[in-house]
Steps between C-alpha positions, in 0.01 A plus 500: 500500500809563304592810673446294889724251379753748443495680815529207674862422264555802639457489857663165516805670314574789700679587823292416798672715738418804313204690519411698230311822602400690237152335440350582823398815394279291212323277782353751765412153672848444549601840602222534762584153627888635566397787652211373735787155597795764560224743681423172734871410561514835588208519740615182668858663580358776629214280746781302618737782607202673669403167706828488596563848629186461668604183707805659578321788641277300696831360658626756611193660647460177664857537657456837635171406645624207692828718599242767619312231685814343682581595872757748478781564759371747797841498712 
C-alpha cells in the first residue's frame, strides 16, 4: 500500500510531457500494444492511399471511355 502511494507522489511529480521508454521492454503488454497501434496507423495510411489511387484511376478510365464514345470530326 505504501509502495502505491508512492508511485502515485511520483507520477503526480514528474514531467508529463515526457515519456519515459525504458520500461516497455518489462511489460510485453505494452510493447505489443505499440507495435500492433503503430502497425494499424500504418495499415490505415496505406488503405487510404490505395482507395485513392484507385478512384483516380477509375477517373480517368472513365474519361477516355466517354472521349472514345464521343462523335469525332469526319471532315
Amino acid at each position: 500500500m505504501v509502495e502505491n502511494l508512492y508511485l502515485i507522489g511520483q507520477f503526480d511529480r514528474r514531467n508529463k510531457f515526457f515519456m519515459d521508454f525504458s520500461n516497455i521492454h518489462e511489460n510485453p503488454f505494452i510493447f505489443l500494444s505499440w507495435v500492433t497501434a503503430i502497425g494499424l496507423f500504418i495499415s490505415l495510411i496505406e488503405a487510404t492511399l490505395i482507395i485513392r489511387l484507385e478512384n483516380y484511376n477509375n477517373e480517368k478510365k472513365r474519361v477516355a471511355l466517354v472521349k472514345s464514345l464521343s462523335p469525332k470530326k469526319l471532315a
